[in-house]
CHARMM internal coordinates of N, CA and C (Angstrom, degrees):
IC EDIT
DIST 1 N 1 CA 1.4501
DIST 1 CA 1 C 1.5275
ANGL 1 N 1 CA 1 C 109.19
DIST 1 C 2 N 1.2252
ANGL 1 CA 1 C 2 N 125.66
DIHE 1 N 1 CA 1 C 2 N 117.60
DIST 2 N 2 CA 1.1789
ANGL 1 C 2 N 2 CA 135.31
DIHE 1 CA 1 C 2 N 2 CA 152.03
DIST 2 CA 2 C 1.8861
ANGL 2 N 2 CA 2 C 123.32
DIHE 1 C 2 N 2 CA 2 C -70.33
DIST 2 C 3 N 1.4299
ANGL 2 CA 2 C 3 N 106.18
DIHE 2 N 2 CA 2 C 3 N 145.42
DIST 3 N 3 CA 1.3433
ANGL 2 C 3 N 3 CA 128.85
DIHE 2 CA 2 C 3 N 3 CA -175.12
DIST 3 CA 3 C 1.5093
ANGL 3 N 3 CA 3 C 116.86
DIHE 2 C 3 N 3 CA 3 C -149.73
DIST 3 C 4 N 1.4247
ANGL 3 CA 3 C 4 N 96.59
DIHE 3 N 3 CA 3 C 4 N 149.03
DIST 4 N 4 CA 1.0997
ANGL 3 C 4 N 4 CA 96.94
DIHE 3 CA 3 C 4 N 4 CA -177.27
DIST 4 CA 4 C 1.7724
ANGL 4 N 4 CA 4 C 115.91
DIHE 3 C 4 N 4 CA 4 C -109.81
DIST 4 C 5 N 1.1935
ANGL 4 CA 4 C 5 N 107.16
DIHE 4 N 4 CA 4 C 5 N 142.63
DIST 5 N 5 CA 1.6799
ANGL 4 C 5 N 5 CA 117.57
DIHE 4 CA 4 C 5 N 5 CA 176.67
DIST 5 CA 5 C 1.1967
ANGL 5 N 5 CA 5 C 127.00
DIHE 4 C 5 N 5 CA 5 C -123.86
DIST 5 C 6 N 1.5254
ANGL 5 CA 5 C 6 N 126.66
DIHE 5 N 5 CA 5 C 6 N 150.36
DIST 6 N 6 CA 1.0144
ANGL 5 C 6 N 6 CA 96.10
DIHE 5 CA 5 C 6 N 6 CA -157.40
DIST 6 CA 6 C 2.0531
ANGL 6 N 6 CA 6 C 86.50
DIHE 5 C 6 N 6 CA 6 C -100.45
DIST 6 C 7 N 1.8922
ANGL 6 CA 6 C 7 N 104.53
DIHE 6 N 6 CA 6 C 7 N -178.01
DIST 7 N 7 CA 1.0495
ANGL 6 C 7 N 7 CA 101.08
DIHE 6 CA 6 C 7 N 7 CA -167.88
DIST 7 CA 7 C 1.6043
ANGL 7 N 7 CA 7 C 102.29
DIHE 6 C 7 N 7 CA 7 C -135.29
DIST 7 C 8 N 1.3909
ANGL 7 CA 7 C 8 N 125.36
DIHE 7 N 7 CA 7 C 8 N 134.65
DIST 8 N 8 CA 1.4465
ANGL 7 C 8 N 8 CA 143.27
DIHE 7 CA 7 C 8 N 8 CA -163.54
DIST 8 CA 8 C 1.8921
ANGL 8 N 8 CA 8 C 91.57
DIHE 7 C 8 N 8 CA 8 C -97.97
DIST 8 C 9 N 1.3693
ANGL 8 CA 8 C 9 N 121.51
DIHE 8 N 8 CA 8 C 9 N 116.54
DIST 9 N 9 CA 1.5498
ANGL 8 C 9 N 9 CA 100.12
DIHE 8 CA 8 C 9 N 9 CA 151.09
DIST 9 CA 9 C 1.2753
ANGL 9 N 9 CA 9 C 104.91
DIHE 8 C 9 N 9 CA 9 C -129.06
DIST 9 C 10 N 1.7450
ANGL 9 CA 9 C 10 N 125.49
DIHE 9 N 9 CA 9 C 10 N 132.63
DIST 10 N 10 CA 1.0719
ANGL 9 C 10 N 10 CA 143.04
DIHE 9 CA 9 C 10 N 10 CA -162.89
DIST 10 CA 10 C 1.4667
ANGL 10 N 10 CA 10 C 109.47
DIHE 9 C 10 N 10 CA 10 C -101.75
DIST 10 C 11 N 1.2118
ANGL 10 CA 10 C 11 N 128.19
DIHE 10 N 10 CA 10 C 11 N 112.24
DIST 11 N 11 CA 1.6727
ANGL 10 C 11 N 11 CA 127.46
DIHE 10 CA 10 C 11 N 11 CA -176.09
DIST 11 CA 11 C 1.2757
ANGL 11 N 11 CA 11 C 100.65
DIHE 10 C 11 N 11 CA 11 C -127.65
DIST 11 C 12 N 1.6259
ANGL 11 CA 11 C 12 N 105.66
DIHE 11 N 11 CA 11 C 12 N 137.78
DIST 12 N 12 CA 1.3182
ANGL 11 C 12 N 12 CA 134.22
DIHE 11 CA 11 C 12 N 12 CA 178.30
DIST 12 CA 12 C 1.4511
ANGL 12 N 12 CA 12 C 105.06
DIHE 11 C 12 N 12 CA 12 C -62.91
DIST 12 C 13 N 1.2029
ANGL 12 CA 12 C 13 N 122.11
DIHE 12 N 12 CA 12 C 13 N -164.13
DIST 13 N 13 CA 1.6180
ANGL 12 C 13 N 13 CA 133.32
DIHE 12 CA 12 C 13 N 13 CA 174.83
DIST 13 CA 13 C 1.6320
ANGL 13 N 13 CA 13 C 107.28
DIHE 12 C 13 N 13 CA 13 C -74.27
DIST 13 C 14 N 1.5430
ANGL 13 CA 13 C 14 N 112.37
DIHE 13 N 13 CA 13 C 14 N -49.52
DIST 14 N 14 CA 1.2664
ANGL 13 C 14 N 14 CA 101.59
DIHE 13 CA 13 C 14 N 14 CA -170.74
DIST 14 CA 14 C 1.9657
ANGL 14 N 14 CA 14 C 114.12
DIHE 13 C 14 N 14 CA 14 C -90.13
DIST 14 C 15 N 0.9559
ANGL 14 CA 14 C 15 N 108.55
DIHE 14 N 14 CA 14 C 15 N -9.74
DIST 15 N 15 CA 1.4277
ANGL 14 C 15 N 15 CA 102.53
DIHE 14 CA 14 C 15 N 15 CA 168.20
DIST 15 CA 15 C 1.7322
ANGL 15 N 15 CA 15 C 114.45
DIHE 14 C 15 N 15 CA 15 C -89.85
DIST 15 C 16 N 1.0543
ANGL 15 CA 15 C 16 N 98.40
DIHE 15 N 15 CA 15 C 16 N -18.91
DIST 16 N 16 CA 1.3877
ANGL 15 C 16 N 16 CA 91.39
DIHE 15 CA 15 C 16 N 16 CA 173.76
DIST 16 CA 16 C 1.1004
ANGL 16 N 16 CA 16 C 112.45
DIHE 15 C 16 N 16 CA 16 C -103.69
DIST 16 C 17 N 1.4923
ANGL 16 CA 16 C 17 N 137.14
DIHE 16 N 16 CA 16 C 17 N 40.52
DIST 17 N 17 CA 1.5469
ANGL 16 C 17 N 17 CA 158.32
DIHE 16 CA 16 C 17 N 17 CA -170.82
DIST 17 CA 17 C 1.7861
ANGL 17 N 17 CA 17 C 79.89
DIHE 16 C 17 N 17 CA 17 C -122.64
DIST 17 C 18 N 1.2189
ANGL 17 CA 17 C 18 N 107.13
DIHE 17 N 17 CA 17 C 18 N -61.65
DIST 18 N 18 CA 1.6082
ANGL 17 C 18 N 18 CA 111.63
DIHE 17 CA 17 C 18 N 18 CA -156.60
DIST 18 CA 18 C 1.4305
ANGL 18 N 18 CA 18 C 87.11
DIHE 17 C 18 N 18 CA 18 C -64.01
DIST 18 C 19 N 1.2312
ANGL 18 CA 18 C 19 N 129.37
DIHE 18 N 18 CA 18 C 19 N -71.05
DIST 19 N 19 CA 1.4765
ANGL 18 C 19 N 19 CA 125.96
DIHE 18 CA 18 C 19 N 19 CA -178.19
DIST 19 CA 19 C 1.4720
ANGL 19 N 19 CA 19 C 119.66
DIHE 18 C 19 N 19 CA 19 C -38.85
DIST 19 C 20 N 1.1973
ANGL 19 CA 19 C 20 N 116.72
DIHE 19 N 19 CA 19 C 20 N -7.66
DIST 20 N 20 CA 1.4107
ANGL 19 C 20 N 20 CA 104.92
DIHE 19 CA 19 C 20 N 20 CA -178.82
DIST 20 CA 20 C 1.6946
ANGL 20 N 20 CA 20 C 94.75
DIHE 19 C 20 N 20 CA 20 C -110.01
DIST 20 C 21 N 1.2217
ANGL 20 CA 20 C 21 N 117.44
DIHE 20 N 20 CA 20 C 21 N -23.48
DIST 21 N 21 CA 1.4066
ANGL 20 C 21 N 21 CA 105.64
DIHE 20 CA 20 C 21 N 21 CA 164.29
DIST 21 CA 21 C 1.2223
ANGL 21 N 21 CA 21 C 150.86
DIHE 20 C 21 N 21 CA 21 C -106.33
DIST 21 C 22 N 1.6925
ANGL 21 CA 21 C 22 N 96.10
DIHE 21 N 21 CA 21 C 22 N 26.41
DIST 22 N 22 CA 1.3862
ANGL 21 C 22 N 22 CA 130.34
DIHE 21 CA 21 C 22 N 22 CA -176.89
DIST 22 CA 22 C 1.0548
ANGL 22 N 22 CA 22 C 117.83
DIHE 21 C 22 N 22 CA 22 C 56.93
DIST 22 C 23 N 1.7154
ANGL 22 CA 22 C 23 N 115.13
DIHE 22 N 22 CA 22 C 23 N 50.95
DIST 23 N 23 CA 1.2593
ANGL 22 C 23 N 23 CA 119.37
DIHE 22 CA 22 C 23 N 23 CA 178.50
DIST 23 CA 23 C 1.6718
ANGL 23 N 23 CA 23 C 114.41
DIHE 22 C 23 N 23 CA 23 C -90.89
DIST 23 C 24 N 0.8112
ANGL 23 CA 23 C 24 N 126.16
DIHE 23 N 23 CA 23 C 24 N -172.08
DIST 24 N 24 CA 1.7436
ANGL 23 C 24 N 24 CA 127.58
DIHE 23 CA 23 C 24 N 24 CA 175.80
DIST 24 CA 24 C 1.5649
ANGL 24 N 24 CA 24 C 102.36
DIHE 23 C 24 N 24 CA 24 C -70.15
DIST 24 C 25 N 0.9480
ANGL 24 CA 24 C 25 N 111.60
DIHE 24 N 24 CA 24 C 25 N 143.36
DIST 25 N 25 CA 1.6620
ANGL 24 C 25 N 25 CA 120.09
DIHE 24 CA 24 C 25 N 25 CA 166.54
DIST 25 CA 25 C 1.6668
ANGL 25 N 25 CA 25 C 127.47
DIHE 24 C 25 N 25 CA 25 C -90.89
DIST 25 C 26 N 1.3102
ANGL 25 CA 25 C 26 N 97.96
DIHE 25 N 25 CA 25 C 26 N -19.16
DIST 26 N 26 CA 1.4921
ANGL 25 C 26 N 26 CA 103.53
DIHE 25 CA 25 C 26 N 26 CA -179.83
DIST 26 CA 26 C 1.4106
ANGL 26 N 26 CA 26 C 113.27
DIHE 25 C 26 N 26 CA 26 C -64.43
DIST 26 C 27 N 0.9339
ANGL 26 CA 26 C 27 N 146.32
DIHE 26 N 26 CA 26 C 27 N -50.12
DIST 27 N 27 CA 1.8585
ANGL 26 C 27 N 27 CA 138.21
DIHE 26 CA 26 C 27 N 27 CA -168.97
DIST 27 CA 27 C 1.3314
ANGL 27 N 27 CA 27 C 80.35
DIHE 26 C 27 N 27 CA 27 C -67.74
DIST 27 C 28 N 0.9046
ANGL 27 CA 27 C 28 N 141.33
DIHE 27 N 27 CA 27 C 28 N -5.82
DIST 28 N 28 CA 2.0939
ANGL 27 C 28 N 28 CA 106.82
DIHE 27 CA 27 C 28 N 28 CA 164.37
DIST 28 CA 28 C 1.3473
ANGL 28 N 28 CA 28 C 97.71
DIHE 27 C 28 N 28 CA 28 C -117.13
DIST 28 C 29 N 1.4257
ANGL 28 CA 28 C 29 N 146.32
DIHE 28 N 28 CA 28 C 29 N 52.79
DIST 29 N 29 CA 1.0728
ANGL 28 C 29 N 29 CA 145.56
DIHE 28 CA 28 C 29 N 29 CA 144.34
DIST 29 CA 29 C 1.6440
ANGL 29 N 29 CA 29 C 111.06
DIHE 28 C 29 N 29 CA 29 C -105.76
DIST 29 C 30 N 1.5310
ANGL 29 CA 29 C 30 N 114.22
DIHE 29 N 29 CA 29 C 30 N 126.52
DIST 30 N 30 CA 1.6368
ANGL 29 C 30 N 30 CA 118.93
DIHE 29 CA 29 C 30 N 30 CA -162.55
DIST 30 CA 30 C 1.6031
ANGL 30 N 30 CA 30 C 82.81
DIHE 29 C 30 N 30 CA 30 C -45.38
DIST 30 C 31 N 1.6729
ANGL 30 CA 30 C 31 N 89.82
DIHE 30 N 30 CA 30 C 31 N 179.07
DIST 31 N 31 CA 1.8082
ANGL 30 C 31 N 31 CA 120.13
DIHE 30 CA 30 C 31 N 31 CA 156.09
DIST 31 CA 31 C 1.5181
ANGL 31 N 31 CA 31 C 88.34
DIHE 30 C 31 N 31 CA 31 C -80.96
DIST 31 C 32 N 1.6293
ANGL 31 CA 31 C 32 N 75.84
DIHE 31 N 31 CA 31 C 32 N 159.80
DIST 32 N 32 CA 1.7573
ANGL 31 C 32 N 32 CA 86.68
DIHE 31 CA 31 C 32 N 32 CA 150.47
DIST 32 CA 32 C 1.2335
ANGL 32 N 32 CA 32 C 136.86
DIHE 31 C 32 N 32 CA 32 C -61.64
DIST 32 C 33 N 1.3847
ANGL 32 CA 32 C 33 N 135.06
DIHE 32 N 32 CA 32 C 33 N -169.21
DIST 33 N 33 CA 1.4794
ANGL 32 C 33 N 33 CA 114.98
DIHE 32 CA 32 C 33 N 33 CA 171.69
DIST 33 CA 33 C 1.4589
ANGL 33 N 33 CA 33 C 103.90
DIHE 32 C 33 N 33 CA 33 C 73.44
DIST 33 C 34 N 1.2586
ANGL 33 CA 33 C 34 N 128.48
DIHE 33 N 33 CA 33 C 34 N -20.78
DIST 34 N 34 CA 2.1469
ANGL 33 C 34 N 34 CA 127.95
DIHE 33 CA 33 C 34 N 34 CA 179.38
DIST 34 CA 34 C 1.3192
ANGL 34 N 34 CA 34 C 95.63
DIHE 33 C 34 N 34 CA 34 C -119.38
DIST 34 C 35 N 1.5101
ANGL 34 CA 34 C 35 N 114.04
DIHE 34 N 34 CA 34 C 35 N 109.63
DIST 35 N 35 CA 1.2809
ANGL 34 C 35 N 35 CA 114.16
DIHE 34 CA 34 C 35 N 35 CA 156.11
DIST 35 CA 35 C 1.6510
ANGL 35 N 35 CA 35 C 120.06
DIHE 34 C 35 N 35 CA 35 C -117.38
DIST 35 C 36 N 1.3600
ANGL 35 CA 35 C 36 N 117.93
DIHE 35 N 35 CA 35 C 36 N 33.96
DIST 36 N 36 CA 1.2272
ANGL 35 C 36 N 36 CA 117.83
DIHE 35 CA 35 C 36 N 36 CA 160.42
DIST 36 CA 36 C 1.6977
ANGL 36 N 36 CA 36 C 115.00
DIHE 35 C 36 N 36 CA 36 C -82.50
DIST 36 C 37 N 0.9209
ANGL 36 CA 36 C 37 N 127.73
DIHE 36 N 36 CA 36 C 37 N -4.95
DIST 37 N 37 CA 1.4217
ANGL 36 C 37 N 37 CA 122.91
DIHE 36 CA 36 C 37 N 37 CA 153.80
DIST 37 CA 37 C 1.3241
ANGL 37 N 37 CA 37 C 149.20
DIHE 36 C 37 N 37 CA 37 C -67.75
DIST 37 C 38 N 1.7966
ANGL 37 CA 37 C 38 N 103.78
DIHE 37 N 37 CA 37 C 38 N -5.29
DIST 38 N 38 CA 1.0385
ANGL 37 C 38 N 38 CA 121.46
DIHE 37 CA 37 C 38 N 38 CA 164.56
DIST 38 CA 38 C 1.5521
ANGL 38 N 38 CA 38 C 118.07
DIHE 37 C 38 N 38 CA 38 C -122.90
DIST 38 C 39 N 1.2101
ANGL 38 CA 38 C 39 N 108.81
DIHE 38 N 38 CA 38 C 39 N 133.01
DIST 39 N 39 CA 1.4034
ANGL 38 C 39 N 39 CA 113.74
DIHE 38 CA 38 C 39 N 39 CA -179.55
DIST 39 CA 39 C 1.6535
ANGL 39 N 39 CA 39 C 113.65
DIHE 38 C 39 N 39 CA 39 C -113.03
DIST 39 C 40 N 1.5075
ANGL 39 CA 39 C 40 N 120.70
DIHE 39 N 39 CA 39 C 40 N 110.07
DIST 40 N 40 CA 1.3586
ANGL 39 C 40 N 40 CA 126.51
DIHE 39 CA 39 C 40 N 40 CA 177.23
DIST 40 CA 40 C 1.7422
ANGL 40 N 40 CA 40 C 99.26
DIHE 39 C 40 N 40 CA 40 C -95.96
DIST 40 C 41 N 1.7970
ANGL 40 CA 40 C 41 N 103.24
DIHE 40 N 40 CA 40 C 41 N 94.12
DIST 41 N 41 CA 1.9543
ANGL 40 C 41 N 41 CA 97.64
DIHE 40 CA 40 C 41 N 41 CA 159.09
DIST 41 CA 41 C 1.6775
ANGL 41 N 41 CA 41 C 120.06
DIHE 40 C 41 N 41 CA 41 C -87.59
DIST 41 C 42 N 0.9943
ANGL 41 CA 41 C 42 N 114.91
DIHE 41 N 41 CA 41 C 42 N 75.91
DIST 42 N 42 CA 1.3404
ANGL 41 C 42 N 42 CA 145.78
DIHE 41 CA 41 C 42 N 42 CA 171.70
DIST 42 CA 42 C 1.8160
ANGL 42 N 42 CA 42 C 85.29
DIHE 41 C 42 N 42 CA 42 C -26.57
DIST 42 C 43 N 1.4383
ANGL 42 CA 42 C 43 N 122.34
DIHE 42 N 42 CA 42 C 43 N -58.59
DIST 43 N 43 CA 2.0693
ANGL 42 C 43 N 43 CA 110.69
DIHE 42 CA 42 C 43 N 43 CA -170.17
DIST 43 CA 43 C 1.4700
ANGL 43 N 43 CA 43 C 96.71
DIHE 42 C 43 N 43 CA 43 C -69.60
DIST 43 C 44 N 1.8511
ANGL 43 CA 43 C 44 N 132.91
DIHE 43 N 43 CA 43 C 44 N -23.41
DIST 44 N 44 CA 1.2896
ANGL 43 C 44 N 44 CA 85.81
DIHE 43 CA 43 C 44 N 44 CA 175.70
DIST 44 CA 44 C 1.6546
ANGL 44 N 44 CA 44 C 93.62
DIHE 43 C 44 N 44 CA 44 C -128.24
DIST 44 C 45 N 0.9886
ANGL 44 CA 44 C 45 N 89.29
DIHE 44 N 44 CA 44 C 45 N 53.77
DIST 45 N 45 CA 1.8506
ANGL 44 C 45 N 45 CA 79.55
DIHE 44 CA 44 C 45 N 45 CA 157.04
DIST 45 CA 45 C 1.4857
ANGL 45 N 45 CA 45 C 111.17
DIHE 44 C 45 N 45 CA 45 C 58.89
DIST 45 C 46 N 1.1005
ANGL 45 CA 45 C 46 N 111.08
DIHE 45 N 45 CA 45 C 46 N 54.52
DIST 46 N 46 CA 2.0939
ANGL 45 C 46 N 46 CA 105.94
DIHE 45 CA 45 C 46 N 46 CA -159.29
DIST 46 CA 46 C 1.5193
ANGL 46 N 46 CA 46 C 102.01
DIHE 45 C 46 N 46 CA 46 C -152.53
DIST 46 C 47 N 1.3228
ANGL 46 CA 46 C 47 N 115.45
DIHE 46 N 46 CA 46 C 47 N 137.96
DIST 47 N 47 CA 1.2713
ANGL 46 C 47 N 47 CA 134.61
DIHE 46 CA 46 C 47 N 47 CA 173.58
DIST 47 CA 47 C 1.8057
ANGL 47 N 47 CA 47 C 107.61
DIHE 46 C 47 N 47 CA 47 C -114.98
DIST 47 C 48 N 1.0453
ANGL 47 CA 47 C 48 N 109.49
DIHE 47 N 47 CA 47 C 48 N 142.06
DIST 48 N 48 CA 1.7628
ANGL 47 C 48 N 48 CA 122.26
DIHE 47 CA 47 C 48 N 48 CA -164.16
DIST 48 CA 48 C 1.9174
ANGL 48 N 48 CA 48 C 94.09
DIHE 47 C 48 N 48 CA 48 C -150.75
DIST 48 C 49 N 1.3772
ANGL 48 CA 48 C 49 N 95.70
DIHE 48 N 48 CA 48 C 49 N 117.54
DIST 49 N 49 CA 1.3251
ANGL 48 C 49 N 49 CA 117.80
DIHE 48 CA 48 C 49 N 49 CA 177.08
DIST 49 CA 49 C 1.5025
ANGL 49 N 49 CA 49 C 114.16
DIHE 48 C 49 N 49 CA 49 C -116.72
DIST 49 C 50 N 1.6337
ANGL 49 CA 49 C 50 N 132.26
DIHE 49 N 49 CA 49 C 50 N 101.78
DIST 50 N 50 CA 1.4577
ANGL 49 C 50 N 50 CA 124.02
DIHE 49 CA 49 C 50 N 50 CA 167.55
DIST 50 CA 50 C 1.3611
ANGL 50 N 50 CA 50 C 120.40
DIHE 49 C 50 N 50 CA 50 C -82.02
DIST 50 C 51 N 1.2820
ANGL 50 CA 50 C 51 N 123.95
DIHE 50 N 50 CA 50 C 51 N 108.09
DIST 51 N 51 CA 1.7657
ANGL 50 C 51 N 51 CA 116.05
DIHE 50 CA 50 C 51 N 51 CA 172.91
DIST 51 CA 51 C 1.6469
ANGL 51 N 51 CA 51 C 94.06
DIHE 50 C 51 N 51 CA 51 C -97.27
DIST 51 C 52 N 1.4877
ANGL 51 CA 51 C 52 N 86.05
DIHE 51 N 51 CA 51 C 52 N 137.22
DIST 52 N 52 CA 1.4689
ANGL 51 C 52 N 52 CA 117.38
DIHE 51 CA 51 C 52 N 52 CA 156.76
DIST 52 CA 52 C 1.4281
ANGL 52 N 52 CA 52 C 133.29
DIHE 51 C 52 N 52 CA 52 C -86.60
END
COOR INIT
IC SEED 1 N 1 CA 1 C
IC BUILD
């Protein structure tokens, strides 16, 4: 079963510089190995993404 959630993405000053000028998003997505950038709230149904 699929569902839908909704999804939070949180950008600093300089990724959201790039985002506003349609730059690539990846160099502010962690390495692997860091998973404090994603937050799964499983009670409310919510996904939370921090780019750096």
């Amino acid at each position: 079963m699929q569902e839908l959630w909704p999804l939070t993405v949180k950008l600093d000053p300089q990724s959201y510089e790039a985002y506003t000028q349609g730059q690539e998003m990846t160099p502010f997505v962690p390495s692997s190995g860091h998973d404090d950038w994603l937050l799964l709230a499983l009670e409310n149904q919510a996904l939370e993404v921090q780019l750096r």
